[in-house]
TORDO-910108 format. One record per residue (C-alpha): residue in one letter; residue number from 1; x, y, z. Coordinates in pm, 1 decimal, decimal comma. Layout:
<nodes>
NODE	r	k	X	Y	Z
NODE	A	NUM	X	Y	Z
...
</nodes>
This chain:
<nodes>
NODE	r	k	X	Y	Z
NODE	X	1	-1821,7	-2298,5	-281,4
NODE	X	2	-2004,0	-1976,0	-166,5
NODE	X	3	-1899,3	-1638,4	-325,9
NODE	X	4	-2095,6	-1344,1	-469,2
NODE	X	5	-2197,0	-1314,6	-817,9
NODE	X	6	-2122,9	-1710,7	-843,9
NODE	X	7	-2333,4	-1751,5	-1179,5
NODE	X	8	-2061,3	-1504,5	-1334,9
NODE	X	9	-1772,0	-1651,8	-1227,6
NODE	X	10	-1853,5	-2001,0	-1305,6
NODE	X	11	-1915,8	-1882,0	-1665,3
NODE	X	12	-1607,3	-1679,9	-1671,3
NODE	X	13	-1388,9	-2029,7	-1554,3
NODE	X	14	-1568,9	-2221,1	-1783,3
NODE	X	15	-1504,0	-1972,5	-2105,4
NODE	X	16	-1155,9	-2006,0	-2011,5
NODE	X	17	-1082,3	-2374,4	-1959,1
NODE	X	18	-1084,7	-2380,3	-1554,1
NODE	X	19	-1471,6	-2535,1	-1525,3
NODE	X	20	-1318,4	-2799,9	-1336,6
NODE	X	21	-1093,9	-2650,3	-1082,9
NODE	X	22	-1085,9	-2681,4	-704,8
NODE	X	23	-1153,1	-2346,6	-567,8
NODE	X	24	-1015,7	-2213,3	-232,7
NODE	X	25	-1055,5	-1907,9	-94,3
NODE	X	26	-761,6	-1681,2	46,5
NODE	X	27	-698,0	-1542,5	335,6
NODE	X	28	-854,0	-1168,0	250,4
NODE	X	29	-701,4	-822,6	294,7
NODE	X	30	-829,6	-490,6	433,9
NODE	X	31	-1017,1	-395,8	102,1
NODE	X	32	-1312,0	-577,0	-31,6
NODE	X	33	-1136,3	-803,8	-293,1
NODE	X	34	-1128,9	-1150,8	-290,6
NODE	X	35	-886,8	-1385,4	-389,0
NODE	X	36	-921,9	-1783,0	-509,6
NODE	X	37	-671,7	-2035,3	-578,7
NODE	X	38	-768,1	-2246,3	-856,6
NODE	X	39	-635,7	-2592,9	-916,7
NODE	X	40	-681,7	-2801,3	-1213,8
NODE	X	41	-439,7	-3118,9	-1248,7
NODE	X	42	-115,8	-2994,1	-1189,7
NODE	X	43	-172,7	-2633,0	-1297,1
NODE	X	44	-236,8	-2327,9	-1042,0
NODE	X	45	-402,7	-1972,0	-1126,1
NODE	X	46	-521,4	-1691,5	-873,0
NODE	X	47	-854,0	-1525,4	-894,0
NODE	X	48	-939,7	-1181,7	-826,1
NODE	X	49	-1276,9	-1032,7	-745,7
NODE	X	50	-1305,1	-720,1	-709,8
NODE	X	51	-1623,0	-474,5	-675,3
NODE	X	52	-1586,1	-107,2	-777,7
NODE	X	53	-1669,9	157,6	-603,9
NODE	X	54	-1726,2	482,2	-823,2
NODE	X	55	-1569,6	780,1	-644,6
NODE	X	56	-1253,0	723,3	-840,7
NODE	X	57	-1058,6	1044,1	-936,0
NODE	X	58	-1101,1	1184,5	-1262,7
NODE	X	59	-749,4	1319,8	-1319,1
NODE	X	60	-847,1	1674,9	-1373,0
NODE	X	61	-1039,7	1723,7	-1082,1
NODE	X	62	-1032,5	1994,2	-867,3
NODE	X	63	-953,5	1934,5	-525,8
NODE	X	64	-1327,8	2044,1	-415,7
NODE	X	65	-1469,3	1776,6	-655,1
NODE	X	66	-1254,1	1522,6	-534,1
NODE	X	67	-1403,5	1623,9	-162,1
NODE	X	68	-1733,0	1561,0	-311,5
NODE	X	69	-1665,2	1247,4	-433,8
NODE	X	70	-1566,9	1148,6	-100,3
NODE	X	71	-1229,6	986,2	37,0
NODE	X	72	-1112,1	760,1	-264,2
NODE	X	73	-1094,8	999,8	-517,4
NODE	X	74	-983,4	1252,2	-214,6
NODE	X	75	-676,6	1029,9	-196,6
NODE	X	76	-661,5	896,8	-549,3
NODE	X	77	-700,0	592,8	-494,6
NODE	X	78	-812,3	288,5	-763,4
NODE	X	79	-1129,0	148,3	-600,4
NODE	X	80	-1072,9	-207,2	-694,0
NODE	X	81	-1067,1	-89,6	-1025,6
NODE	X	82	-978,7	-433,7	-1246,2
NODE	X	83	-867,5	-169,8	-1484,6
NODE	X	84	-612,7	-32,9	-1270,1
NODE	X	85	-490,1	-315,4	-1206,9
NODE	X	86	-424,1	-522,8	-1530,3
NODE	X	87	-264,2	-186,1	-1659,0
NODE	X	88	-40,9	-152,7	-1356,5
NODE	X	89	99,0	-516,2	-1381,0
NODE	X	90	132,3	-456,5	-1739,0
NODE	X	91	350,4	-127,5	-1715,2
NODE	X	92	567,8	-323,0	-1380,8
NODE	X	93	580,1	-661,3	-1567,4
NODE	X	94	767,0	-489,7	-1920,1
NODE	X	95	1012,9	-305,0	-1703,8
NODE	X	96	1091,1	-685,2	-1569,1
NODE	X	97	943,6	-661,1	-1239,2
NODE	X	98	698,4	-938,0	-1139,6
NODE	X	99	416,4	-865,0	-1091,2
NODE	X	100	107,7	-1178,6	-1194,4
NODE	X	101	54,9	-1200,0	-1527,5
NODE	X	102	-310,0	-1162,7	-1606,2
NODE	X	103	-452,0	-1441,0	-1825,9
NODE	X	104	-791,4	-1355,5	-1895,0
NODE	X	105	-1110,7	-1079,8	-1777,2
NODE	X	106	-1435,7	-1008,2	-1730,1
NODE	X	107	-1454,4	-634,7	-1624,4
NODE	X	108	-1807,9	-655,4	-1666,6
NODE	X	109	-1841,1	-890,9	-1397,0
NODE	X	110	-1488,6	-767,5	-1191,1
NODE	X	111	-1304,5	-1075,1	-1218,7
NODE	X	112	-943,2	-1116,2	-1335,4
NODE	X	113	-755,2	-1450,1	-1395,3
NODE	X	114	-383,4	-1452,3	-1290,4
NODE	X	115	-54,5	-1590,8	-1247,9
NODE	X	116	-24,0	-1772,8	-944,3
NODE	X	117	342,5	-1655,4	-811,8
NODE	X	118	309,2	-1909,0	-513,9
NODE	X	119	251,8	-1907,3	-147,3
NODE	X	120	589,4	-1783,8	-43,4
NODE	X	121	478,8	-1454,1	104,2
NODE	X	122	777,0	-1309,0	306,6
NODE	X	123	568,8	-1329,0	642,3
NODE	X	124	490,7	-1638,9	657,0
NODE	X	125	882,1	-1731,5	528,1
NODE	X	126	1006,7	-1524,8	836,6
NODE	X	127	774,0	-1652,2	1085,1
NODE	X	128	921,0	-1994,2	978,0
NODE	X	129	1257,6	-1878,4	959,1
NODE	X	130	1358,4	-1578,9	1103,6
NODE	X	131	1703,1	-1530,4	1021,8
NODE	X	132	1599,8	-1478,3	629,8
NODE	X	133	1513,2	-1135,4	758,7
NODE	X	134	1876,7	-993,8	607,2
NODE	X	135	1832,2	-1149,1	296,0
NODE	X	136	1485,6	-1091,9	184,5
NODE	X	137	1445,9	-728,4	313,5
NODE	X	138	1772,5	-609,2	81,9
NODE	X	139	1639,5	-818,9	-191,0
NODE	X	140	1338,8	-595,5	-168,3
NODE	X	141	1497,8	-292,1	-77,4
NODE	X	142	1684,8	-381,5	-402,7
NODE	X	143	1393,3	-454,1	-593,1
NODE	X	144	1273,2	-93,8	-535,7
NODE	X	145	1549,7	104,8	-601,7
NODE	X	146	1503,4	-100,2	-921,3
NODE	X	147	1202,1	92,0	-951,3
NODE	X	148	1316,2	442,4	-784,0
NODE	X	149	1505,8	432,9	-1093,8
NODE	X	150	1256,5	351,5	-1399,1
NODE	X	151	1077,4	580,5	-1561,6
NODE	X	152	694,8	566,1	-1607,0
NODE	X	153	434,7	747,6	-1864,4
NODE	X	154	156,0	960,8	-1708,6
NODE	X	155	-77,1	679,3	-1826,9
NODE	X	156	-93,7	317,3	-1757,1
NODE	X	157	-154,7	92,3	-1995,8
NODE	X	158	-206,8	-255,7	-2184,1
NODE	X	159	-351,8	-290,8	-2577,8
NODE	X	160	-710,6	-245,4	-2472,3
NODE	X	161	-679,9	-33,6	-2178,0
NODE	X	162	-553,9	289,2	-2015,3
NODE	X	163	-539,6	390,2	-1649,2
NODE	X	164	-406,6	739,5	-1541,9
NODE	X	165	-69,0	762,6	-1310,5
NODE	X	166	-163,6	1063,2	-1086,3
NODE	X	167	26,1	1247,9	-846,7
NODE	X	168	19,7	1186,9	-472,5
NODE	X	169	-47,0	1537,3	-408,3
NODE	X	170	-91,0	1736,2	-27,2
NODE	X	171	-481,1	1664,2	-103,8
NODE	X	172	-446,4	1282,4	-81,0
NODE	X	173	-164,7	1244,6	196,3
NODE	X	174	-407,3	1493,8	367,1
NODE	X	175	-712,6	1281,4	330,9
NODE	X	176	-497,2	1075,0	501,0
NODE	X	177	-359,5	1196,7	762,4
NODE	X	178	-747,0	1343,9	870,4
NODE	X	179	-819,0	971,5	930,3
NODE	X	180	-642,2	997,2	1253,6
NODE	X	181	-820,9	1280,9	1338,9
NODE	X	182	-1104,8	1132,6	1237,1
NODE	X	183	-1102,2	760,6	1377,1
NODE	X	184	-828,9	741,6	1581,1
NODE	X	185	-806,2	1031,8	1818,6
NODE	X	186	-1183,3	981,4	1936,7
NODE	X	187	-1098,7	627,2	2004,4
NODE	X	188	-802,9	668,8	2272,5
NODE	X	189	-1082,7	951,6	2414,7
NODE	X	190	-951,2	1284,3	2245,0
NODE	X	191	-1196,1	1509,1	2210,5
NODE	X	192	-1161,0	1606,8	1812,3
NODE	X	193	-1351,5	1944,6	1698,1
NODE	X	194	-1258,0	2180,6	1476,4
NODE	X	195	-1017,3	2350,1	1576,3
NODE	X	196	-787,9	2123,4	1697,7
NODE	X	197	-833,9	1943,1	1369,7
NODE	X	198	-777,4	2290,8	1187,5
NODE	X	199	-451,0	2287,7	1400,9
NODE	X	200	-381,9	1945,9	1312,3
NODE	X	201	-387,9	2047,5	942,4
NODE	X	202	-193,0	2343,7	943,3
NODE	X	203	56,9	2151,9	1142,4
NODE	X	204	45,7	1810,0	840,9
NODE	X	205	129,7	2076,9	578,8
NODE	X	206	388,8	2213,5	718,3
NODE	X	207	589,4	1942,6	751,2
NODE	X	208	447,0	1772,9	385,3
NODE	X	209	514,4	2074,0	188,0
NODE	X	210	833,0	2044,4	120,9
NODE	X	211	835,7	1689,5	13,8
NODE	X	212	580,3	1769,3	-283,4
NODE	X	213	899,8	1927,0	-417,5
NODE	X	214	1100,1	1614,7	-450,3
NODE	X	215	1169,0	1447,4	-762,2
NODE	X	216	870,8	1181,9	-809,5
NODE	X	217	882,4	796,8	-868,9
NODE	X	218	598,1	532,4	-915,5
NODE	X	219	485,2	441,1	-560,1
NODE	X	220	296,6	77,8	-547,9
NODE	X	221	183,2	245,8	-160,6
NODE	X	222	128,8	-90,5	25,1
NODE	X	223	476,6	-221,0	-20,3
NODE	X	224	487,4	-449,1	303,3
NODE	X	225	583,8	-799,4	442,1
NODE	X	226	242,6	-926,2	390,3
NODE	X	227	215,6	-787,3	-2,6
NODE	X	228	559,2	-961,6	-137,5
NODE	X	229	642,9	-1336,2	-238,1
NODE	X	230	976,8	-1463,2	-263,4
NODE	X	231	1004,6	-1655,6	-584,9
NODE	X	232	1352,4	-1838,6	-570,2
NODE	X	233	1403,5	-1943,7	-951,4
NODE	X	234	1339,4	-1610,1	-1080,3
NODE	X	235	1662,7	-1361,8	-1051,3
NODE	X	236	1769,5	-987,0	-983,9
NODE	X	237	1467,8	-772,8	-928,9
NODE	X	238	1249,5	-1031,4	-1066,3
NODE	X	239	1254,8	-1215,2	-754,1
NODE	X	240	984,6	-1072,0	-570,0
NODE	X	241	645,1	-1093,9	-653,0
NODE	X	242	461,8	-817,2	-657,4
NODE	X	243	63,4	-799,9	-505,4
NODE	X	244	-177,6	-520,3	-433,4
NODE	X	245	-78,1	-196,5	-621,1
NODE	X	246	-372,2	-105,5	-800,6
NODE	X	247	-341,6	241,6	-576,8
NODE	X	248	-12,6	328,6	-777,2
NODE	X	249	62,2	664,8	-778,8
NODE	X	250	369,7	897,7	-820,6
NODE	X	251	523,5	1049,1	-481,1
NODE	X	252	788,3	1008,5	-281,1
NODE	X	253	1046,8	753,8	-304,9
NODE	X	254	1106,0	706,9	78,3
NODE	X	255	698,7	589,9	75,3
NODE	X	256	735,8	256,0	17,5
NODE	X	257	1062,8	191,4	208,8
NODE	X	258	880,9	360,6	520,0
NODE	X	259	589,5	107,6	483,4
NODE	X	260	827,2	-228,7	411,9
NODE	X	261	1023,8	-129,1	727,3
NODE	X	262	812,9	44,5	938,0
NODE	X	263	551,3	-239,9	886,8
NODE	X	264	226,8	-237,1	1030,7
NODE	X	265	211,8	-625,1	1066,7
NODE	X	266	517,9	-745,0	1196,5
NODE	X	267	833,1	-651,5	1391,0
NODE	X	268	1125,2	-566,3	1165,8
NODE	X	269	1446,7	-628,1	1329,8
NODE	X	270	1533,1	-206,5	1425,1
NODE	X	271	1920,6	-310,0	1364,1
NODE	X	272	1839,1	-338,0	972,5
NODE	X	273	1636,6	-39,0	938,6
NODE	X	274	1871,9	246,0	860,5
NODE	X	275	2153,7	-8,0	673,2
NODE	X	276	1838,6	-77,0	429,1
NODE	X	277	1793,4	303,6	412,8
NODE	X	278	2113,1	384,2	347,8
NODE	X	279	2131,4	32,3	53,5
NODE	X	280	1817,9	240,8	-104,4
NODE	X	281	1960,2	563,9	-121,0
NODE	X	282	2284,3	407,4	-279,9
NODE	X	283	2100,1	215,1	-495,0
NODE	X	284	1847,0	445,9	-612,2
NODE	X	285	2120,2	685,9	-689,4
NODE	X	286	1998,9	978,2	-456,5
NODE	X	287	2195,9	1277,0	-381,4
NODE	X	288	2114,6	1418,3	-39,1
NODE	X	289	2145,4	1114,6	212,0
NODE	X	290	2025,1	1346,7	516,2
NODE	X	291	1718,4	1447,7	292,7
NODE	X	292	1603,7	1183,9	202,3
NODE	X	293	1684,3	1026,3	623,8
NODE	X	294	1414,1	1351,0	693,6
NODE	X	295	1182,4	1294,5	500,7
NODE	X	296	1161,3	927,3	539,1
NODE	X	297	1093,6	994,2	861,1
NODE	X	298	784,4	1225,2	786,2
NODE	X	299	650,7	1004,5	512,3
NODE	X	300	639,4	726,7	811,1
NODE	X	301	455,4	946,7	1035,0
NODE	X	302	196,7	1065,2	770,1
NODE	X	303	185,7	650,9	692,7
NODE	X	304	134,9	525,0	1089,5
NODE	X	305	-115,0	805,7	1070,3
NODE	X	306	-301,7	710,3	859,8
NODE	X	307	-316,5	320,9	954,7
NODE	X	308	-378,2	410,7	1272,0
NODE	X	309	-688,8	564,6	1116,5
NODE	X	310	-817,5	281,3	887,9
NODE	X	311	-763,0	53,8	1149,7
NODE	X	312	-995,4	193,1	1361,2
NODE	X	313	-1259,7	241,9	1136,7
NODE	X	314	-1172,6	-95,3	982,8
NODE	X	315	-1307,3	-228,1	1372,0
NODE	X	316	-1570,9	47,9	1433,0
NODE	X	317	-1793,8	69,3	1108,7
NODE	X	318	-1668,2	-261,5	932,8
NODE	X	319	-1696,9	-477,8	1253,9
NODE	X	320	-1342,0	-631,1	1160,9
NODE	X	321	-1182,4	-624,2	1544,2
NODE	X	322	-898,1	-813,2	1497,4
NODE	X	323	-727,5	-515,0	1322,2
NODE	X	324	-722,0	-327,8	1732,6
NODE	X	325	-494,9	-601,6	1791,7
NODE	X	326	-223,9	-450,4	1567,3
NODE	X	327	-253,0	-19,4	1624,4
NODE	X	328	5,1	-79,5	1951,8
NODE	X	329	302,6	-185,9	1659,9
NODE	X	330	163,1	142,3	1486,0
NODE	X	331	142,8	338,5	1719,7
NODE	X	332	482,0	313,9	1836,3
NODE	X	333	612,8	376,4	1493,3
NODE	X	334	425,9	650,1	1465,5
NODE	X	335	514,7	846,0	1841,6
NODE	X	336	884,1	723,9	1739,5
NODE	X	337	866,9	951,0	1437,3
NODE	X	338	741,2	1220,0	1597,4
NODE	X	339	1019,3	1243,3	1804,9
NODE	X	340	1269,0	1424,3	1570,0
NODE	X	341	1298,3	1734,4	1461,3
NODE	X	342	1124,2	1797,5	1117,1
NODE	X	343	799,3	1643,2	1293,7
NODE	X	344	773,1	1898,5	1569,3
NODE	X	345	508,6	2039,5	1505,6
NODE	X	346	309,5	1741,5	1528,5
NODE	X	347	433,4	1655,3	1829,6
NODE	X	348	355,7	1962,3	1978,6
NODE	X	349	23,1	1933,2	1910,7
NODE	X	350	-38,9	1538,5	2015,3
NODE	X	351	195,1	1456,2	2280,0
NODE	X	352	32,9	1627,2	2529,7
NODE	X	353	-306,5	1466,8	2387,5
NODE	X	354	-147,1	1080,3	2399,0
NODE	X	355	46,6	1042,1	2771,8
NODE	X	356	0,5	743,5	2778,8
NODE	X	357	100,9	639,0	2447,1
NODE	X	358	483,3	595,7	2359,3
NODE	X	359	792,7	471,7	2126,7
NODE	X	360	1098,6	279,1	2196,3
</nodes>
């Protein structure tokens, strides 16, 4: 067994009856958490380390101080914050959604016990069998209408804890979207100073601006293949376990659809793509169909954009180079979605900047 902070966390097991159990480590994400699989006799739970970082956004921040901070609070994001966590599975698992119940903590030490929802993560289920595609992606697509629809508090929270709900304002999808200008461009050899990234910006709030006007809904923000478990004996919306939304915030509801089906990871069969956009929008009881097409199709630019981004500076500064393997997938969502209309001015910018770089 070799993990960090190891005299903690075998104290924390053993205050909570798991002294004895096998521990493997899982397969790790993009962030810095870590995740262990505990097994004792015939009983499973998942731990979480996390260490927090402590640019997190206060919520009344200007946007200057949030610059300051640097990039998470810039983008209000959660920082690995156990906190955030435990109150956003809370608020998801009382509205009947599941996400892991959390059995016990240490947020001195960053460590959260939790339900183990299984090892039926929809990736490895498709790569298995692929024709569960249909099935599983309306289940999800189900799953968050389900959530297009409830209604949240401006705070998060459990009996001993509170977390704030902010808004995913221009600031934050901004942040964002400078990561490609930042990481991504200089990679495939554009030559980024500042005026084409003044350009750039201009051109990002154009076409973001009038989505901050849409009605808002709770956005988990990595809602993808890789992030959801199919758990067969549970029913309805209930039937897809939820992982990784400590970044909750409230924005769009065609965010999380764009990154489920315009997923970084795998191939999504194009054929379902617009049926599942048109089950959401039926589902989630939304007015304007065409709207809510448009700005999908933004909201999956801004996304690509911003992977393409992290992805590179995943490789560059955090030496992690199998993450190069996957920008071609993203970058073909991403020159796809520049190709219509209400991303012109994008386009106009970057096409002539990426010839060798396309869609389809």
């Amino acid at each position: 067994m070799s993990f960090e902070n190891k005299t903690a966390i075998l104290q924390f097991l053993k205050n909570n009856n798991w002294a004895n159990a096998k521990i493997v480590l899982l397969a790790q994400d993009a962030s810095s958490r870590n995740y262990y699989r505990l097994q004792q006799s015939d009983k499973t739970a998942i731990l979480m380390q996390a260490t927090s970082d402590a640019d997190i956004c206060p919520p009344a921040a200007t946007e200057q101080q949030r610059q300051q901070l640097g990039y998470t609070a810039t983008a209000r994001l959660a920082a690995n914050n156990c906190g955030a966590f435990i109150c956003i599975a809370n608020e998801l698992s009382s509205r009947g959604f599941s996400a892991p119940r959390v059995l016990a903590t240490d947020l001195q030490n960053d460590l959260v016990l939790l339900e183990d929802l299984g090892e039926q993560m929809f990736s490895g289920l498709l790569q298995q069998n692929p024709n569960q595609e249909p099935q599983l992606y309306q289940q999800a697509v189900s799953m968050l209408a389900a959530l297009a629809r409830a209604s949240f508090n401006p705070t998060a929270q459990t009996q001993h804890l509170q977390w704030p709900l902010l808004q995913y304002d221009l600031p934050a999808l901004l942040a964002e979207t400078d990561l490609l200008s930042d990481w991504y461009l200089p990679y495939v050899g554009v030559n980024v100073d500042d005026e084409l990234k003044g350009q750039l910006r201009a051109a990002w709030v154009q076409v973001l601006q009038p989505l901050l006007q849409q009605p808002k809904v709770l956005v988990l923000r990595d809602f993808h293949a890789d992030n959801l478990l199919w758990l067969a004996d549970r029913e309805h919306i209930s039937n897809i376990g939820l992982l990784d939304f400590q970044d909750a915030v409230f924005g769009h509801p065609a965010y999380d659809l764009v990154s489920l089906l315009q997923d970084a990871r795998r191939d999504v069969s194009p054929k379902l793509e617009q049926p599942l956009i048109d089950s959401f929008v039926e589902q989630a009881k939304l007015s304007n169909a065409e709207e809510f097409n448009s700005n999908y199709r933004v909201l999956g630019a801004q996304r690509a954009a911003k992977i393409l981004g992290i992805f590179v500076r995943l490789a560059k500064r955090d030496k992690k180079q199998h993450y190069l393997k996957i920008l071609p997938r993203v970058e073909k969502h991403f020159i796809n979605n520049l190709a219509f209309a209400e991303l012109q001015p994008i386009a106009k910018i970057l096409t002539p900047l990426l010839p060798n770089r396309s869609g389809k």
